[in-house]
Every structure is written in C-alpha cells, then in structure tokens.
N, C-alpha and C positions, 0 to 999 in steps of 0.2 A: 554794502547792503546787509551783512550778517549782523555784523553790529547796530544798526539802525534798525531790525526785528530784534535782536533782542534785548535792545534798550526798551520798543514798544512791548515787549513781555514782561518787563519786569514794571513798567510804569502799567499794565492794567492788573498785576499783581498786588501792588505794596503802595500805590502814589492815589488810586482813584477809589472811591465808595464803592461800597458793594450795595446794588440798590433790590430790592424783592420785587418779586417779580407779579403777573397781574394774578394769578391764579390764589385765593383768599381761602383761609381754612377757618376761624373761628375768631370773634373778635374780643376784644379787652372786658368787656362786658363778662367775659363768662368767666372773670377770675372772682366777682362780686358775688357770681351764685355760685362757684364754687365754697367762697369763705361761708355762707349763709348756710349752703348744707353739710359744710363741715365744725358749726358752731360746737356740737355735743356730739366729742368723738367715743367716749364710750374707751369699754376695754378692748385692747391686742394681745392674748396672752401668749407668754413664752411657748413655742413648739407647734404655733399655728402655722399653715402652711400655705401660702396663697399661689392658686395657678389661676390658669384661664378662667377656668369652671365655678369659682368661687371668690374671685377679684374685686365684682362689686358692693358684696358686704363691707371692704374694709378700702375703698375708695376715699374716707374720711382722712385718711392715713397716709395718702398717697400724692406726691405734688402733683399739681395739673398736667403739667407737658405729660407725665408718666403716666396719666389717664389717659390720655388720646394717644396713646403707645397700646396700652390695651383695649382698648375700643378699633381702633387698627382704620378708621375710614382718609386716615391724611396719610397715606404709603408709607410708612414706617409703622410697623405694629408690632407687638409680643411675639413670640418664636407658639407654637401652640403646645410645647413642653415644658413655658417658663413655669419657676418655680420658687418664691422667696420663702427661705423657710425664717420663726422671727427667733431669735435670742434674746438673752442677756443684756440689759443696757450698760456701754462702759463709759458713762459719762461721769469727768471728773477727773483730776489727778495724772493728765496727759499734757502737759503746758509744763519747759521749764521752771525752774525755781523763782530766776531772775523774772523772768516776763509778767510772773503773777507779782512778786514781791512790789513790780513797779506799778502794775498795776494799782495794788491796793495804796501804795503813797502818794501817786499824782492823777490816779482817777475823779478825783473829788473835784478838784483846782481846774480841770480843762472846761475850758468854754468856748462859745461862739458869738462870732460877731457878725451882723448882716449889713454890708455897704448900702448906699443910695441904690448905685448900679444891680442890687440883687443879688452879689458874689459874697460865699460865704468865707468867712475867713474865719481859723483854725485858731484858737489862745491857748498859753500857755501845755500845748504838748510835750511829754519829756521821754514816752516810749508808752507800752504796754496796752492795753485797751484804754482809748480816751474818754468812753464814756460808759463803765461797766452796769450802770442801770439808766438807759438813758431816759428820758423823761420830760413832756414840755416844759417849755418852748420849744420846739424845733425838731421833736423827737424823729421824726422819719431821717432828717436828714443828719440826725445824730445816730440814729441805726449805720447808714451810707458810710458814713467815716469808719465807725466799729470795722466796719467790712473792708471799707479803702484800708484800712489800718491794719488788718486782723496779724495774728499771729503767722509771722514768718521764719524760719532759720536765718542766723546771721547769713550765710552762703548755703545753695545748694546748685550741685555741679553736674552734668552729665559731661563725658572726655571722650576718647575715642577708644576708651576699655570701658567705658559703661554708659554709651550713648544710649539716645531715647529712641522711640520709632513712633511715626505719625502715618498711618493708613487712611487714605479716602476712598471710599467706596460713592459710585453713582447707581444710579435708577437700574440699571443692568449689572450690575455686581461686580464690575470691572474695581478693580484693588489696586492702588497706587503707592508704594510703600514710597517716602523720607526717613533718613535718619539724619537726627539735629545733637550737635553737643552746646551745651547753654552753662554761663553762670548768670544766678541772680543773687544780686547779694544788697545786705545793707548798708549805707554810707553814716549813718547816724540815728538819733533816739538809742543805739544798743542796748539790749540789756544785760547780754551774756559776758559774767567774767571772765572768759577765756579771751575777752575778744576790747578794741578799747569802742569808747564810745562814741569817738566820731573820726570818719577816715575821709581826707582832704585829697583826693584822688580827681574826683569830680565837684568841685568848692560850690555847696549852696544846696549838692542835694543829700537826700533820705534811703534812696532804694536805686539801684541802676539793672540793668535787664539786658544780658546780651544773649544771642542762638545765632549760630549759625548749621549750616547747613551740608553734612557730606555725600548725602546723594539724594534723587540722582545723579550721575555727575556731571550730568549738563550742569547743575545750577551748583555743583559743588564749589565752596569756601564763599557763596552767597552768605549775607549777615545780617544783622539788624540789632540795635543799638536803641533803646530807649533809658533815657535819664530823670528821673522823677524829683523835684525840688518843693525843699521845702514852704518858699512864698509863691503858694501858687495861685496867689493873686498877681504878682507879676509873671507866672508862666503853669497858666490856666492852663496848659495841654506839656505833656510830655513832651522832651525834647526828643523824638525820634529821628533815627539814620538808616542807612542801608548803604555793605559794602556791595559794590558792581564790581567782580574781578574781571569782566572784560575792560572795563578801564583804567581798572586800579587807583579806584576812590573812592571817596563816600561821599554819597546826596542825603541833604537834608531832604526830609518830610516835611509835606504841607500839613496843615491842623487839622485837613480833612482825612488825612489817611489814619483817624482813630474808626472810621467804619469799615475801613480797608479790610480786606482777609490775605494775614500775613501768612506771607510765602502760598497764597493762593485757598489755604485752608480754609475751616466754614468757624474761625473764631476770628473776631476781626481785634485789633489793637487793643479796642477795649474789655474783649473776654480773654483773652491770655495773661490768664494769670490763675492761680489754683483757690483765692478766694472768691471768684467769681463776678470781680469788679476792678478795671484796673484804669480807670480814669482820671479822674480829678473829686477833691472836694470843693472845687471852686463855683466852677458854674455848673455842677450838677445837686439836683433834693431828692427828697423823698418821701411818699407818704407811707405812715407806717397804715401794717394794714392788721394784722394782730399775730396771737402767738398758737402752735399749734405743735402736738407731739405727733412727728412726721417720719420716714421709713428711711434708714439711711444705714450705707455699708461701712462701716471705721475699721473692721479689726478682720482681715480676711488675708490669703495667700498670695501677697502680691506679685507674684513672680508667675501666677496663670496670665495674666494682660500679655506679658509679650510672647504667648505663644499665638500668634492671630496667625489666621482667624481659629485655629484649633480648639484654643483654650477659651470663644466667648460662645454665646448662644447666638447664632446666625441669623439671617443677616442683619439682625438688630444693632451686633453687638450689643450682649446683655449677659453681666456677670451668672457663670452656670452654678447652681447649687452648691457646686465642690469647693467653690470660692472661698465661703464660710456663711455664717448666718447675719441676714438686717437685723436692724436694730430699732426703735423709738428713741428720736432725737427731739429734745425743747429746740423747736425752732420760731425765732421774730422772722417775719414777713414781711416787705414795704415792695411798694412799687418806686424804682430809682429812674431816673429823666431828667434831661437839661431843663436847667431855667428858662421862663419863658425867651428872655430874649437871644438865646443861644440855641433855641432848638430847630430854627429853620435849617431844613438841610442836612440833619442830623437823620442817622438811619433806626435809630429805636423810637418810638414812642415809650414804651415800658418795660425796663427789666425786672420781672418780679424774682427776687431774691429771696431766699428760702436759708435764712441765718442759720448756722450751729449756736447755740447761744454761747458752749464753753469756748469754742475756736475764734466765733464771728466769722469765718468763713459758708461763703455762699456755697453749699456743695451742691445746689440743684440751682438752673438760674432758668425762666421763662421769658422768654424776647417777643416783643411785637412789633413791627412796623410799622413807620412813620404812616400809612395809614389805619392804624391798631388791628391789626390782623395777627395773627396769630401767625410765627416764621420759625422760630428755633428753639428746641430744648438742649441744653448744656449740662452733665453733668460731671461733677469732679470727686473725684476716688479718693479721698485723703485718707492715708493707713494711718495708724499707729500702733506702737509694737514695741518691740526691744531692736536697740540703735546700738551698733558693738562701738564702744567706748563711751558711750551718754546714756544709757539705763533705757527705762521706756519713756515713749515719747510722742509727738505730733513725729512721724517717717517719713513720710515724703507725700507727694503730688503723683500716683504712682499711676492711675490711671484716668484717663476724661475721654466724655464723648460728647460730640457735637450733631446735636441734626436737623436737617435744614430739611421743615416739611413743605415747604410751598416748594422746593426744590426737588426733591428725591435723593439729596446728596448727604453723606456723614461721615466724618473725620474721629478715627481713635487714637489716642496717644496710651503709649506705653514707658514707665523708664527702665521696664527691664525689655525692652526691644533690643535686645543685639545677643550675638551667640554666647557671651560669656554670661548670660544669665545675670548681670549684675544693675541692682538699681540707683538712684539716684545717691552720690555722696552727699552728708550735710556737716555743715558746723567745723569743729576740728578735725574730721574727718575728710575734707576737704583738700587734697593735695597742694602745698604752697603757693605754687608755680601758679594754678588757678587764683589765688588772691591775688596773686596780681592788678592791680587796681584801674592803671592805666592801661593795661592790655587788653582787660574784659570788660573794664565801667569809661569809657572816654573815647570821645572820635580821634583823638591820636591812635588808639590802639587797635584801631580799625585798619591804619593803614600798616600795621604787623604784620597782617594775615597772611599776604603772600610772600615775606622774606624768609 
C-alpha cells in the first residue's frame, strides 16, 4: 500500500498536466493594449527610482506580468517598500569569444523549412545564434528558435557543495524548501575551445538536462532526465525520464508531461530552463509582436537569492534595492504557441517572451491559459560578472521566480541555496566527475543513482 501512494504522488507530480483552474484574472487581449500604450517609451534616466508611489509613469518600461504585480488586484502584489533604483546599461561584450565568432560565420546560412504537416524544421545550424537579425518570412518563429537556441554554458552544475534551493510558498505563507543538484550541459553545436564539438554520450542530441533531488528526504535521489535532439522533427518533444528510487528505475514520460510541474513546482517541463522556453522548435511558432527597451536586473549580488526569505522583499519575493541597480534592456517580444494542430490539450495558449536581444534569453516570460486567461509570471535572474578562471561573462541562472496568479502559489530558485554560500559551477569550471556523460545525460545513468 506505501508504494502504490507513492507511485500515485509521483504520477500527479511529473506524469499528468497541470491544468488552471476556474478563477480568471485578465485575458490575452490586454497584452495588445499594453504594446499600443507602450509604442513611445520616452526617456528612463539613470538614478530614477521607481516605488509604489510613482510606478505608473514608467509602466511603458515595465513587462506586463510586472504590472499586475504593482497594481496587486490578482494576490500577488508589490511589497509597499518596493523600490527599483535604474542604472547604467551593460549591454554588449558578455557572450564568450567562441559563441559570437560562430555566430557571425554561420548566422547568415541558417534557414527554415516548413513541412505540409506545419512542423517547422531547422537548416543548416552549426551553433551560436541562428538567426541574429531575424526577419520575414517567419520571423516570430525565427525569434522562438533565438530563444530555444539562446546562449548557454557548455555545462553548468550544482553538487552537493553548491547545490541550488527551490522554495514554494502558498496563499498562506507556508514555505516549502528542495534542494536539487542538476547538470545541464551540451552534447553538440559547441563553440567553446576548451571543450570538443560534439559528445556521443547521448547519440542524436544537442543539449541533455539532468536534477535530481536531496530533500526532502521523502523524495530524496528522485530525478529527471530530459534529452533534447537534434531532428526534432522525428522527436518533436523531448525525451523525458524520471528516477523512482522506491523501485529502482526509471519511467519514461508521456508527451504530455511538458505541462507537468516538475517535481511539483509552478514551472512546468517547458519553463525550466533559464531562457525561458525549453520545448521544441518543431511543432511550436510564434508571432513576433515588437521591440521595446524594458527593466531588467543583469549585474547585481547574486549570493542575496539564497538567503530566503531574508535576503528578498516579502512575500513577493522581489529583489530588495541592496541587490544592485535595473537596467534598460533592447528587448523582441513574440507571443510563442503550438501549431494549430498540436495545441489541443496543451496547457498555454500564449507565452509572451520578453527577448534580451544580446543573450536571446527570455528573462521575463508571461503565460496564459488554454482558455487566454492570464496564469503565470516567470522571471529569470541571469548575472553576469567576473567567472574565476573565464573573465566576465554570461554567470549563471542564479535566480527565478515563478507565480501562479489564478493560484496564489510561487516557487523561487536559488543557486547559491545551501550553507556554503556557493553558486552554480560553469564550463571548465565544472568538476570532471560531473561531465560525465552517461551518468548525467542518459537513462543508463539514471540507474547509478542508488549504487
């Protein structure tokens, strides 16, 4: 009987949609009169300080989800202390060597091709951004790839000397701590010379994704396993897994568990990931919707995130002043969706993505429900900074928040969550033992876990 509950906890976990629920906050319509009254943003100057009291002058500036954060009528709102003070913009010159150099050789050459069936299929990619000024035909869904694509670390690690922490908080303030160690790393495209340019680990793909789980320790050495290929016209959806160490195996995932919310969290398969889209470019498009210089944190102290809830402004979580200063980021805008004939059943209608344009990472994403209702704000903390042994750099995925307003529920991640103060490893930085290929990128190495 123990095992047969918590087989059915881990299958309403990781195996079944997360579906929204009846209670409706605002619907897709109002990202159109947002773009409308945000056409002439006017100036933000440096040392401007936006709190409550003076927020809707510079709304122009601001993503939507993040409006209806200050407007506070969908139970998640502003702390009534918040305070973004603006700075300096550091746009530019935070992208290794390799990733731009390939960029600028084989950005020109990549194309796309559209089936009968409506799946879009990827030409001639060799790494770097595939489409660095994208442009019709197809442009939204040439945005979609940028982002499915964006710039990543050949490996970035958390272990159990610098594991990450994931807090959920409900409607009552009740706090849930996980701490997860994860590698994700890439199988091929590389760009970096430290590193070679395709590893036959997992044969066919691009990128693999493993986390598992140390606590609680009910659900401790829980895992999950996705593999990402590159014809993904023959494997339109990720190959996802998950170890069960009460059995001591691993189940494949059905196609539907990309709505799932992994390991229970409020980001479901397809939002975990730090650019802000980690699905397919097969059977998902996009329309672009335009470009807009928007409020975004790059360059701040990232080792406040794991002091929670101490270190954020409550119970929002909302980076406190001390953090450092926002910024004005060039950011493309598209609304991303399955193709028509793929989206019954599917839990978004709309992800509007909120591009960096130097990264292509989605660092703000806005979610609505398969009835366009308005469901989730997502945002992701990407630092950059000085990387001891690799100069400055893109650092890490250092902080995200997730919140689920027709719910009252939001999940924060940290990767400096654990006592040793230490954040995520990248690149050669990366302990060996972690590249290991088959242990962290392949369902063989799943069943390691308990030897």
């Amino acid at each position: 009987m123990k095992l047969m509950a918590r087989l059915m906890v881990i299958g309403v976990l990781l195996a079944l949609p997360s579906f929204a629920f009846a209670q409706a906050s605002g619907d897709r319509s109002e990202v159109d009169q947002w773009l409308k009254a945000s056409e002439n943003q006017g100036d933000l100057p440096i040392g401007t300080k936006i709190t409550m009291s003076n927020w809707q002058q510079y709304r122009q500036f601001i993503p939507l989800g993040m409006i209806h954060e200050f407007e506070g009528q969908y139970g998640w709102k502003m702390p009534a202390d918040v305070e973004i003070d603006i700075g300096p913009s550091h746009e530019g010159g935070n992208l290794p060597k390799g990733w731009v150099e390939t960029t600028e050789k084989y950005g020109a050459q990549t194309g796309v091709e559209v089936l009968p069936n409506g799946h879009y299929v990827l030409k001639n990619y060799h790494g770097g951004v595939p489409f660095p000024n994208p442009e019709e035909p197809y442009k939204g869904w040439k945005i979609l790839a940028n982002v499915f694509f964006a710039y990543t670390p050949v490996a970035f690690a958390g272990t159990p000397t610098n594991y990450g922490t994931i807090w959920s908080q409900d409607r009552l303030g009740n706090i849930a701590p996980s701490s997860i160690d994860y590698v994700y790393r890439l199988s091929d495209n590389i760009t970096e010379p430290s590193f070679q340019r395709t590893y036959n680990y997992a044969p066919g793909t691009w990128y693999t994704e493993w986390i598992m789980q140390e606590s609680p320790e009910q659900a401790h050495y829980t895992a999950a396993l996705s593999l990402f290929y590159n014809d993904q016209e023959a494997h339109p959806f990720p190959d996802s897994y998950v170890f069960v160490p009460s059995l001591r195996r691993s189940l494949r995932l059905s196609t539907s568990a990309r709505c799932s919310p992994l390991f229970g969290w409020d980001w479901t398969y397809d939002d975990a990931k730090f650019n802000g889209f980690n699905g397919s470019t097969s059977i998902y498009t996009a329309d672009y919707l335009g470009d807009r210089q928007l409020l975004d944190l790059i360059v701040f102290d990232d080792a406040q995130g794991g002091q929670f809830p101490g270190g954020w402004d409550m119970p929002l979580a909302f980076p406190k002043p001390s953090w450092g200063k926002w910024e004005l980021r060039h950011k493309v805008l598209a609304d991303a969706h399955r193709i028509p004939s793929e989206a019954a059943g599917y839990c978004y209608s709309s992800r509007i993505l909120y591009a960096d344009r130097e990264f292509w990472s989605a660092d703000w994403v806005d979610l609505y429900d398969s009835n366009r209702k308005f469901w989730k704000a997502i945002v992701y903390y990407n630092v950059v900074g000085d990387v001891p042994n690799l100069g400055h750099r893109w650092k890490a995925i250092s902080e995200s928040v997730a919140w689920d307003f027709q719910n009252s529920h939001e999940t924060v991640w940290s990767d400096h969550g654990n006592p040793f103060g230490k954040g995520m490893m990248i690149d050669t930085n990366v302990p060996k033992e972690y590249l290991d290929g088959i242990k962290y990128g392949s369902p063989a190495g799943l069943m390691q876990i308990l030897r």
